[in-house]
N, CA, C and O atoms as a MOPAC input file, in Angstrom:
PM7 MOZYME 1SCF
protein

 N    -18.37900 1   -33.02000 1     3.01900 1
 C    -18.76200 1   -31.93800 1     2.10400 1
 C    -18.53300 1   -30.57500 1     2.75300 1
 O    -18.15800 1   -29.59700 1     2.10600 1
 N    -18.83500 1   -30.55600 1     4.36400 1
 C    -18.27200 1   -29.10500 1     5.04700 1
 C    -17.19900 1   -28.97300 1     4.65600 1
 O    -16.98300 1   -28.03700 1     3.88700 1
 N    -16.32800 1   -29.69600 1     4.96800 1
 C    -14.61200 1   -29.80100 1     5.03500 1
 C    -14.75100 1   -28.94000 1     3.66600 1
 O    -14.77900 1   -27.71000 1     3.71600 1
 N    -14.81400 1   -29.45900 1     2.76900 1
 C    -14.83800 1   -29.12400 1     1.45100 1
 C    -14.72000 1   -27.69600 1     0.95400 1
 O    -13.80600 1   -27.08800 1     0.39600 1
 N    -15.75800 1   -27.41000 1     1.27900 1
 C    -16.76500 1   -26.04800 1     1.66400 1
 C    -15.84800 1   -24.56900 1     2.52500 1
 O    -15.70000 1   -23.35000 1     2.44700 1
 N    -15.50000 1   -25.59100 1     3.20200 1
 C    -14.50600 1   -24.67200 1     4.19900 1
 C    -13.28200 1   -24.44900 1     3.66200 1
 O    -12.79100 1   -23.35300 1     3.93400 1
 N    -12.35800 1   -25.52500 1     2.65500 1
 C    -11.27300 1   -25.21000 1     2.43600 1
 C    -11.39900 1   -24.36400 1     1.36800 1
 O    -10.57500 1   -23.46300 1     1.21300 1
 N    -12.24300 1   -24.50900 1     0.66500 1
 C    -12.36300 1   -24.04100 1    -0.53100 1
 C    -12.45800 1   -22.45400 1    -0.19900 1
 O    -12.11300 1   -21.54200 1    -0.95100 1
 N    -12.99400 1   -22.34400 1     1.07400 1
 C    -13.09500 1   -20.50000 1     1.68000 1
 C    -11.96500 1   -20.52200 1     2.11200 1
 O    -11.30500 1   -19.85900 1     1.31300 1
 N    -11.41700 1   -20.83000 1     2.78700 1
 C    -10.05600 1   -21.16000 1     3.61900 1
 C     -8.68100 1   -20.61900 1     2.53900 1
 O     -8.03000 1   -19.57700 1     2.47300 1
 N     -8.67200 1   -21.28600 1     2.15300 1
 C     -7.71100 1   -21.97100 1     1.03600 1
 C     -7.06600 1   -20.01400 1    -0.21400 1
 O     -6.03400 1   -19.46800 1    -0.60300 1
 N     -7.81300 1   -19.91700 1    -0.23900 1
 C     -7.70500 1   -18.35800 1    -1.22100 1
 C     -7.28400 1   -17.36800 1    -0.48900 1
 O     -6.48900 1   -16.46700 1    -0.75500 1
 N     -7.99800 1   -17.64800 1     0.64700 1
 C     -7.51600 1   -16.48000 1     1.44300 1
 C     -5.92700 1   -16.64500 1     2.11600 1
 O     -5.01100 1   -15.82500 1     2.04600 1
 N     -5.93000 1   -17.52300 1     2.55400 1
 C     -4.27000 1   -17.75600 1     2.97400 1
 C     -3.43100 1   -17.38200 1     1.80400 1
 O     -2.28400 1   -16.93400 1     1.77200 1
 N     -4.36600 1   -17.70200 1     0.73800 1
 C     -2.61500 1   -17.44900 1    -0.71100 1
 C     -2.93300 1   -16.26400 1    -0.76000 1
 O     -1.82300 1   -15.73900 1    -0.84900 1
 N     -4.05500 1   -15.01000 1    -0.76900 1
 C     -4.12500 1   -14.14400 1    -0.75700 1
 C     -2.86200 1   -13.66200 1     0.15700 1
 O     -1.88700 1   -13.09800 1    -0.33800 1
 N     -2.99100 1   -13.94500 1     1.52500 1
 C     -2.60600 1   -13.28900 1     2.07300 1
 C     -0.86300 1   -13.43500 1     2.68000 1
 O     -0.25400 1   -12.71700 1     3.47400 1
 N     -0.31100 1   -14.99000 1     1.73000 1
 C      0.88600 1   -14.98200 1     1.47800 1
 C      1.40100 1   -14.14900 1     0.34400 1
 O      2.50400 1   -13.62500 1     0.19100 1
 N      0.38800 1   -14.15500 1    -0.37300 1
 C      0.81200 1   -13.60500 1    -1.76600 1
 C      1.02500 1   -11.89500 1    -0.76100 1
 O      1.85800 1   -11.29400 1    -1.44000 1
 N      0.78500 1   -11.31000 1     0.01000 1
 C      0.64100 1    -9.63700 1     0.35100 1
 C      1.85800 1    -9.88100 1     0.80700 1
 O      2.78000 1    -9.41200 1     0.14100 1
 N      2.16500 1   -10.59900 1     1.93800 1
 C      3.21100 1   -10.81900 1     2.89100 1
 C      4.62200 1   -10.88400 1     1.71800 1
 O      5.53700 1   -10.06900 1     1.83400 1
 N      4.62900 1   -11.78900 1     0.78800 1
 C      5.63700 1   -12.52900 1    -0.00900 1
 C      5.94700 1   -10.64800 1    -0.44500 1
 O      7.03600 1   -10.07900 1    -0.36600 1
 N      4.53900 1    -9.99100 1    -0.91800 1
 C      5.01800 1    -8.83200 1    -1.48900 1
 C      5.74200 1    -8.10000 1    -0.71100 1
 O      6.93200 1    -8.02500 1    -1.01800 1
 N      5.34100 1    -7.45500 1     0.33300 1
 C      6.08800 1    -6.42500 1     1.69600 1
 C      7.57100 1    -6.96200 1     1.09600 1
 O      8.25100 1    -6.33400 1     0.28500 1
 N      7.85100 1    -8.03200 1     1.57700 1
 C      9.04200 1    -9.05300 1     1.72900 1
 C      9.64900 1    -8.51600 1     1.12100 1
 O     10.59200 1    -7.95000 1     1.67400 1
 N      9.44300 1    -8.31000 1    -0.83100 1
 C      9.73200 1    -8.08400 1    -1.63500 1
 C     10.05800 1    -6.54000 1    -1.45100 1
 O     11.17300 1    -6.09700 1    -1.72400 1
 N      9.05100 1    -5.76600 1    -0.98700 1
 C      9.19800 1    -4.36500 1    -1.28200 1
 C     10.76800 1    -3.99900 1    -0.44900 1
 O     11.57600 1    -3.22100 1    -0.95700 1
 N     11.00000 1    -4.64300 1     0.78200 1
 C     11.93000 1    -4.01700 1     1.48600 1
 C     12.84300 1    -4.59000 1     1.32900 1
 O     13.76600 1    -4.20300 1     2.04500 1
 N     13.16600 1    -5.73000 1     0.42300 1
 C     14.38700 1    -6.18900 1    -0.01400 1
 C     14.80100 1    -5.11700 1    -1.08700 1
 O     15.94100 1    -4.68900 1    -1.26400 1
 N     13.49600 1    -4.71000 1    -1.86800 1
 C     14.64500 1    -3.60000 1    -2.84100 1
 C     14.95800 1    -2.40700 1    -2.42100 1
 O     15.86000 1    -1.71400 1    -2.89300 1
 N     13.82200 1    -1.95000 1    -1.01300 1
 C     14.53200 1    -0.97500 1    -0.62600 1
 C     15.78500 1    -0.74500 1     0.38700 1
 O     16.36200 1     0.27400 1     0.77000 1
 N     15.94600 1    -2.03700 1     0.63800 1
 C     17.47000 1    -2.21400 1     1.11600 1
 C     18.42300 1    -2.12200 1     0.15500 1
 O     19.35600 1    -1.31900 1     0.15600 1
 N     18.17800 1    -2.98000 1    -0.69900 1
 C     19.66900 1    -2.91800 1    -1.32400 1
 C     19.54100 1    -1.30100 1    -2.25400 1
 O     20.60700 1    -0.72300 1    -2.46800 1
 N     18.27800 1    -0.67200 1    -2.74500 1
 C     18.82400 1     0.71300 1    -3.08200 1
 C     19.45400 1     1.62000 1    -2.08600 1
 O     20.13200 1     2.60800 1    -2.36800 1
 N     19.12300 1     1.12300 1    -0.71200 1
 C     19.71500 1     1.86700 1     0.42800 1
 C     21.33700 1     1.38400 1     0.77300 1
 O     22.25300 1     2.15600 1     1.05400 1
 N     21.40600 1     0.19400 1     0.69300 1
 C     22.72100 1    -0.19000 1     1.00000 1
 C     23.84300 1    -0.29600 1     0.06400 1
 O     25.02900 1    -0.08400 1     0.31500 1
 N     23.21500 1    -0.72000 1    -1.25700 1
 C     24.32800 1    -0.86200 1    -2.55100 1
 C     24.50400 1     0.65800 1    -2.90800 1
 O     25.25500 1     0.99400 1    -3.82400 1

């Protein structure tokens, strides 16, 4: 039931914080190609 407990805290925060990362990612891919194209 810890386990549980824990992923369930665990678990949101990592996609949170892929979901930020995935964004950056995103941001400087378009500001490359407005810079490079």
């Amino acid at each position: 039931m810890r386990i549980y407990l824990t992923m369930r805290l665990i678990l949101p925060q990592i996609y949170w914080i892929s979901k930020k990362v995935l964004g950056c990612f995103d941001a400087l891919n378009q500001t490359f190609k407005s810079v490079f194209i």
